[in-house]
C-alpha positions as CSV (number, residue, x, y, z in Angstrom):
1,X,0.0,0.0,0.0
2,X,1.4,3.3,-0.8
3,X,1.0,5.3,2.6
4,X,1.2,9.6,2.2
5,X,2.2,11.1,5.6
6,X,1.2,15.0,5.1
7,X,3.4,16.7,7.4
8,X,6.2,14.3,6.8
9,X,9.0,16.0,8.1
10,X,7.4,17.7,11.2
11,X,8.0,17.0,14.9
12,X,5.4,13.7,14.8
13,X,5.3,13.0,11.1
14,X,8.8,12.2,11.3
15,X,8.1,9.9,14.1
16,X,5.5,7.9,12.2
17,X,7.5,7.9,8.9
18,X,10.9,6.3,11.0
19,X,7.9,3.6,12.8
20,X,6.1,3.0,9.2
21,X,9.5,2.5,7.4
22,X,10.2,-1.1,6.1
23,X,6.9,-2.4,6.2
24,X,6.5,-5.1,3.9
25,X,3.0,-4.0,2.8
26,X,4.0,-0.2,3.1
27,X,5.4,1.7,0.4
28,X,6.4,5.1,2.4
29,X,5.9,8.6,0.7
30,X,6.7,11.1,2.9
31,X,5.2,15.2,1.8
32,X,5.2,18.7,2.4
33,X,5.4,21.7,0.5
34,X,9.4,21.5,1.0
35,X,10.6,18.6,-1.6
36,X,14.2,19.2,-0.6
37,X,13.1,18.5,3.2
38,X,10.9,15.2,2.3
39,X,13.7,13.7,0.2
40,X,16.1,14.6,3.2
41,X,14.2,12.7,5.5
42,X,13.7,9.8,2.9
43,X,17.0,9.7,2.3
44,X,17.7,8.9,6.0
45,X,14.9,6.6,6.7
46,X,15.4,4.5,3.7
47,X,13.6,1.3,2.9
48,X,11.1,1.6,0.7
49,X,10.5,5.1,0.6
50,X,10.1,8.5,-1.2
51,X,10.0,12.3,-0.5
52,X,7.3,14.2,-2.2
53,X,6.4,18.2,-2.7
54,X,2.6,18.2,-1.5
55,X,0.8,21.0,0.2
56,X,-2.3,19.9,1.9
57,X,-4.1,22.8,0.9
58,X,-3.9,22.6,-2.5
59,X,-6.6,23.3,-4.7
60,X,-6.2,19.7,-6.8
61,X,-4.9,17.8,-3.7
62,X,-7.6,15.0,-5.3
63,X,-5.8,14.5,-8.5
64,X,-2.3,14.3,-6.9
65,X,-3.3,11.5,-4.6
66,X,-5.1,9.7,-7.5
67,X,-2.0,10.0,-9.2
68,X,0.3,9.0,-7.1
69,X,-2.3,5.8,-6.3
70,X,-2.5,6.7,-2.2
71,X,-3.9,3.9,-0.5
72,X,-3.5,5.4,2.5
73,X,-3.2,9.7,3.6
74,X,-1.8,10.0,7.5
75,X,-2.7,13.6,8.1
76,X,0.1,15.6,10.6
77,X,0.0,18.8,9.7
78,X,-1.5,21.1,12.3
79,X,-2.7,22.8,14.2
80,X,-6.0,21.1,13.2
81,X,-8.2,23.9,15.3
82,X,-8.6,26.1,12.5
83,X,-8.7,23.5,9.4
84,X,-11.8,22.2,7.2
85,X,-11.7,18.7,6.0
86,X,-10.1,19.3,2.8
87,X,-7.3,16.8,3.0
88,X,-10.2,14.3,4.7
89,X,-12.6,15.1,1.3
90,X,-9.6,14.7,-1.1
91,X,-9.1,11.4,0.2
92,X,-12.0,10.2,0.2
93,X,-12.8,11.7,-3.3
94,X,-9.5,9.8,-4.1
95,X,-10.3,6.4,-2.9
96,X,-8.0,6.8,0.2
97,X,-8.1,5.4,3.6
98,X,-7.3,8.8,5.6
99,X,-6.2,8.8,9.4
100,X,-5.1,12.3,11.2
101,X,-3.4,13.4,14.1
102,X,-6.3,16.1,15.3
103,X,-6.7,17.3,19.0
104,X,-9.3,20.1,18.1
105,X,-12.8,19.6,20.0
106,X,-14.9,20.8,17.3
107,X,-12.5,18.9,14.4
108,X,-12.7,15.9,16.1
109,X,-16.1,16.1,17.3
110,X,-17.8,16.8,14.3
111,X,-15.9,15.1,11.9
112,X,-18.5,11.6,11.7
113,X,-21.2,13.7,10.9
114,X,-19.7,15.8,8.2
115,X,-17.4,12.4,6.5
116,X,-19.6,9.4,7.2
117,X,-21.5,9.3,4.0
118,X,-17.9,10.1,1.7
119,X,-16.1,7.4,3.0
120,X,-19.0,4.7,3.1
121,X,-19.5,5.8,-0.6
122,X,-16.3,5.3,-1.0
123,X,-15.9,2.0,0.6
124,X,-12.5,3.4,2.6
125,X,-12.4,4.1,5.9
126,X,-11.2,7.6,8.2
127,X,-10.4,7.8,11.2
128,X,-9.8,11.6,13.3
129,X,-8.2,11.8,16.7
130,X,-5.8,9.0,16.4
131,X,-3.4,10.4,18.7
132,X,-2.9,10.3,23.1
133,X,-6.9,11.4,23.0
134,X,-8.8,10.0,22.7
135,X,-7.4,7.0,20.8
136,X,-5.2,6.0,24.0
137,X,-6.7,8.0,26.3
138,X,-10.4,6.0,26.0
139,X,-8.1,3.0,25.6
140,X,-6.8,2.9,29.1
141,X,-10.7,4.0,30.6
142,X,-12.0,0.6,28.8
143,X,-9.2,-1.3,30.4
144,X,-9.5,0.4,33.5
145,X,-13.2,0.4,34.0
146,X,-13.8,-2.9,32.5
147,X,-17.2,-4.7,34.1
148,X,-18.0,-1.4,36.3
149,X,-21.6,-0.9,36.6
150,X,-21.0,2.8,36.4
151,X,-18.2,5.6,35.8
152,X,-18.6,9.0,37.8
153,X,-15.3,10.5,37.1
154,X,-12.9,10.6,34.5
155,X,-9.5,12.8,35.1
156,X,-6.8,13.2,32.3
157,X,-3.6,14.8,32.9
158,X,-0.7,15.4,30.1
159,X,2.5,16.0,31.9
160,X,5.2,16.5,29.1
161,X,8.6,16.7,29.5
162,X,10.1,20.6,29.4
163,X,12.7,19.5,26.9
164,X,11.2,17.3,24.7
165,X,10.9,18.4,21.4
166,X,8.2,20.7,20.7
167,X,6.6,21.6,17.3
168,X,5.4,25.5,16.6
169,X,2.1,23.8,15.2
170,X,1.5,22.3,18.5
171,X,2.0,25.5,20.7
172,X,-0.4,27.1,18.4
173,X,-2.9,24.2,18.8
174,X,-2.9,24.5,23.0
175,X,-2.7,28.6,22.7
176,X,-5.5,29.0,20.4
177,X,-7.8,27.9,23.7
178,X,-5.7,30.2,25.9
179,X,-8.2,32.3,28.2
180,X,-10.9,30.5,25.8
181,X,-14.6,29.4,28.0
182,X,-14.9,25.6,27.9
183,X,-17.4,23.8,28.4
184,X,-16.9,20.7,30.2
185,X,-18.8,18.1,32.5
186,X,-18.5,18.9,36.2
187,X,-20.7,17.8,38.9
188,X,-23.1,16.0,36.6
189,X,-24.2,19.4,34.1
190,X,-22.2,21.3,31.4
191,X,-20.1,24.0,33.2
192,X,-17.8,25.9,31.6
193,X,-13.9,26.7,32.4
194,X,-11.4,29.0,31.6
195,X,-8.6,27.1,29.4
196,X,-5.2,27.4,30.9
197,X,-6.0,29.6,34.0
198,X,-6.3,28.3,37.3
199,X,-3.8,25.3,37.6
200,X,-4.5,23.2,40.5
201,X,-2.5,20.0,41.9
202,X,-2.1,17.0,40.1
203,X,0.0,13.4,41.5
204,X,1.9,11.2,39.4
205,X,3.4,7.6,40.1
206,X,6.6,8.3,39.1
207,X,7.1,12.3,38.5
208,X,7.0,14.7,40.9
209,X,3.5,16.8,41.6
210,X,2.8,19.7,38.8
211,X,0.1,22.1,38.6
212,X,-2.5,20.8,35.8
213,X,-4.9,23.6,33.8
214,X,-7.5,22.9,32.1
215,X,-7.6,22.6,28.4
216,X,-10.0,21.8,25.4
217,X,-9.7,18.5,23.5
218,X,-12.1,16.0,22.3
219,X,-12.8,13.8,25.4
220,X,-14.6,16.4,27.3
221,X,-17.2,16.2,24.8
222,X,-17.3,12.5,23.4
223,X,-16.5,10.9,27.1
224,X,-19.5,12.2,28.7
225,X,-22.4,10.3,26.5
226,X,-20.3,7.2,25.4
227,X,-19.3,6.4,28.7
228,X,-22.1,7.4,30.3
229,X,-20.9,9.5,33.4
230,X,-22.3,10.6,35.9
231,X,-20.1,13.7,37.1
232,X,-17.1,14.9,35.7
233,X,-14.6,14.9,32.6
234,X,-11.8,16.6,32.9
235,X,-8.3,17.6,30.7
236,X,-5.1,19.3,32.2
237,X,-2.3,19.8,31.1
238,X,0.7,20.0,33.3
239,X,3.9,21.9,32.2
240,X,7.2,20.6,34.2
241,X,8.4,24.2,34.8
242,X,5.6,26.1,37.4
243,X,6.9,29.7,35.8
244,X,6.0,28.0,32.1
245,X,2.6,27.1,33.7
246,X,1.9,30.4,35.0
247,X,3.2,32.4,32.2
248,X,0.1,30.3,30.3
249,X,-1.7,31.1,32.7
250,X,-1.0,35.2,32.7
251,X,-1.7,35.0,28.7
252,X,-5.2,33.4,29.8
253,X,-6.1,36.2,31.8
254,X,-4.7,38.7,29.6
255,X,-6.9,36.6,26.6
256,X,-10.3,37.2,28.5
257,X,-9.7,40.7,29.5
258,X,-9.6,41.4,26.0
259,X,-5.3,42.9,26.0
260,X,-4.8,40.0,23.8
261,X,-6.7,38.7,20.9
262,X,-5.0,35.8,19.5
263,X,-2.6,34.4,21.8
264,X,-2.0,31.2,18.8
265,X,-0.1,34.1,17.2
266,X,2.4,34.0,19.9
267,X,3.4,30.3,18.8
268,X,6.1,31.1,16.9
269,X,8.0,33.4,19.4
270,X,7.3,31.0,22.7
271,X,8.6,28.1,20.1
272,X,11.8,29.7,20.2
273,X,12.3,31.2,23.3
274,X,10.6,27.7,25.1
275,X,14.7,26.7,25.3
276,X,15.1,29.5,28.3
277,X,13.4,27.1,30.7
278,X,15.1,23.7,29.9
279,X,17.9,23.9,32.2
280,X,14.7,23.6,34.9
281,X,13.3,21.1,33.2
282,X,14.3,16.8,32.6
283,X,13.8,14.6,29.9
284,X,10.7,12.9,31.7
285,X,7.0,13.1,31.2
286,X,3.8,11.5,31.0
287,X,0.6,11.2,31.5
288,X,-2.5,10.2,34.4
289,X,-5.9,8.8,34.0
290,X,-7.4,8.2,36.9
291,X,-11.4,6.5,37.1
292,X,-13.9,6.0,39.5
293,X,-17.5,4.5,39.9
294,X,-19.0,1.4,40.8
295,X,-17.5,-2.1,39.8
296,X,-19.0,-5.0,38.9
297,X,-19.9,-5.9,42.5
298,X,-21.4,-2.3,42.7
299,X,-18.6,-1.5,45.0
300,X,-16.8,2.1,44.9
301,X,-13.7,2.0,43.1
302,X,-11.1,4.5,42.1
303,X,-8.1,3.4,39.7
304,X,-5.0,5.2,38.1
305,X,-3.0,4.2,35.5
306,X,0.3,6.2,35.1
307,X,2.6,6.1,31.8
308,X,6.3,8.0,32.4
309,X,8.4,8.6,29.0
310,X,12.1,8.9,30.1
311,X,15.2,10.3,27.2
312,X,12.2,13.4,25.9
313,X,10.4,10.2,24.4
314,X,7.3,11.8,25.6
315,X,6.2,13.0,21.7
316,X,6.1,9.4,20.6
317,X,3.2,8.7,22.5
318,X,1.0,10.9,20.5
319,X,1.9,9.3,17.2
320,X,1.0,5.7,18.3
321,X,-2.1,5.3,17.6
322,X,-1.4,6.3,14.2
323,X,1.0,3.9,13.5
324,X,-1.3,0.8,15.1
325,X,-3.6,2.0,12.7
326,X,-1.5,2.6,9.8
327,X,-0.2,-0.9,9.9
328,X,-3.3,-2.8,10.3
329,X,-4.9,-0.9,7.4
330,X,-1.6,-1.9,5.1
331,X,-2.0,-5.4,6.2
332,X,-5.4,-5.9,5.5
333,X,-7.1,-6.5,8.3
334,X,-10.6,-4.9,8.2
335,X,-12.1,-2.0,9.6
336,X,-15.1,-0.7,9.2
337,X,-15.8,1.8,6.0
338,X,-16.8,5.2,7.4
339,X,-15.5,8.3,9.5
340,X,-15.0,7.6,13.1
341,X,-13.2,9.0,16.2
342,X,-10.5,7.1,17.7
343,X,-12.8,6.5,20.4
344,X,-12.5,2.6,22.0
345,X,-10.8,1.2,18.2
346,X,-7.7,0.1,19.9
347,X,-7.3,-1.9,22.8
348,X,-4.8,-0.9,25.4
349,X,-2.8,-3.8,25.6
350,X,-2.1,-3.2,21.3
351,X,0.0,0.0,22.4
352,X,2.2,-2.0,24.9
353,X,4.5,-3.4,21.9
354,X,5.2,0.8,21.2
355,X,5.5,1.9,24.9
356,X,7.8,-1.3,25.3
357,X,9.9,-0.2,22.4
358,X,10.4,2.9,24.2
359,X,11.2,1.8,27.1
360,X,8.1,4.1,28.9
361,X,6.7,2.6,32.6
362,X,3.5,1.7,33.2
363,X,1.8,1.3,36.3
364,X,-1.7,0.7,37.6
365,X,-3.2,2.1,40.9
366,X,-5.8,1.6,43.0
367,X,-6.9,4.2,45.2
368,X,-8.8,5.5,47.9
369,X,-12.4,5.7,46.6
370,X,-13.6,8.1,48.8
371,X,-11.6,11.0,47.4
């Protein structure tokens, strides 16, 4: 299968491109607009595989996959907050599977609705969101909450490392919901929360406590319904360096007094001055779920499970899913023909071989249910 990653050369498409290399059923093309960048990276990764000038927003994106016989389009290139489903329609108008990387709420959220009917015409399937949410994020709640009767709370926290490589498009993703109202599920009705201000505590298994804010991805809005909770979804995001959390936190406030309009515009500027903290920072991250309801027995229960990425592996977490994905489309194994979230399609024990590889820890624990 000939497999397009848009975004090829970027801080996660390269990741995916080095993991999908040497595939026996993959033939690798990796694009951007920069053809001297693609073939670079080709060049290093090898194998079976090909650079190629492509700008996802071109105007005849359609005929260039059809041309180049795309089986596959792996969509990287963010921020996704502020895109259409252009590259999703070309493929689909193409005859392509399509899989993307996208952590916007209303990208993700929407995105059945407005593809289902393309890619069922088209007998190919799409899937949006295959990234850390909610691809492994619901993965770890389904292995967690397995036979509960109930869930009342689900907590997500994203702890990355302060020097682990981090891509402008990225920053521009989490800033554009900067002093932004969120709605979110707390205490059983739709509340709404002020993205990045007001960081409160948040315990890990094996990195020390940060200060978690709240931020805007698609869980808050699929988890509630599909998993039918009772109280609370919640997303923080927990930067290793407390003067890099409250400077976020500053632009929040700034953002809903109205002394700053776009704080996303800042991305490029924070991208390069984000080295000034990383003599505070280490190479380790990770990420928290924690659970609770009632179990099978109908008995309270409240469960964490805790993933730390040593060596600033942290950003391959995020291209996993992805990959899993990726691979099983190439080898033929079916999926359903469609457009879907990531939502429950991969178990959690099918990400261990990637976490393995990275040498990331694991751990599950239970704990005091009446907190």
């Amino acid at each position: 299968m000939n497999v397009l990653v848009l975004g090829g050369y970027g801080n996660f498409g390269t990741r995916i491109c080095k993991a999908l290399a040497g595939h026996p059923q993959i033939h690798l093309m990796i694009a951007g607009r920069n053809a001297s960048k693609a073939q670079a990276l080709a060049d290093t990764v090898g194998h079976d595989t090909q650079g190629v000038a492509l700008d996802h927003e071109a105007p005849n994106l359609t005929q260039q996959l059809r041309a180049l016989d795309i089986g596959l389009v792996i969509h990287t290139a963010g921020p996704f907050q502020a895109q259409a489903y252009g590259v999703a329609q070309a493929a689909a108008q193409a005859g392509c599977h399509y899989i993307d990387l996208a952590d916007g709420r209303r990208f993700v959220c929407d995105f059945p609705a407005a593809m289902h009917g393309a890619f069922s015409s088209a007998g190919r399937t799409a899937v949006t969101g295959a990234s850390t949410v909610p691809a492994l994020s619901s993965a770890v709640v389904d292995a967690l909450c397995s036979g509960w009767r109930s869930i009342d709370t689900i907590d997500i926290c994203i702890a990355p490392a302060q020097r682990a490589p981090r891509g402008e498009a990225t920053l521009a993703a989490v800033l554009s919901y900067c002093g932004v109202p969120i709605p979110v599920w707390e205490n059983g009705r739709w509340q709404t929360r002020l993205g990045w201000a007001d960081p409160t505590p948040v315990s890990f298994q094996r990195l020390r406590p940060r200060r978690g804010a709240v931020c805007d991805i698609p869980d808050l809005e699929l988890f509630p319904p599909h998993y039918q909770v009772t109280q609370r979804v919640s997303f923080r995001a927990a930067l290793e360096v407390g003067l890099a959390q409250s400077a976020f936190s500053v632009l929040a406030r700034l953002h809903q007094w109205g002394w700053l309009q776009q704080p996303e515009k800042l991305a490029a500027l924070m991208h390069r001055g984000g080295g000034l903290f990383d003599a505070l920072g280490t190479p380790l991250g990770g990420m928290v779920v924690r659970v609770s309801g009632l179990d099978a027995e109908a008995q309270p229960r409240r469960r964490a499970w805790h993933i730390a990425a040593d060596r600033d592996h942290g950003p391959e977490i995020p291209c996993m899913a992805a990959i899993l994905l990726a691979r099983q489309l190439a080898e033929g194994q079916h999926m359903p023909s469609g457009a879907w979230t990531s939502t429950g399609l991969l178990p959690l024990n099918a990400f261990a071989p990637e976490i393995a590889k990275w040498g990331m820890q694991t751990d599950v624990v239970e704990e005091n249910a009446s907190h």
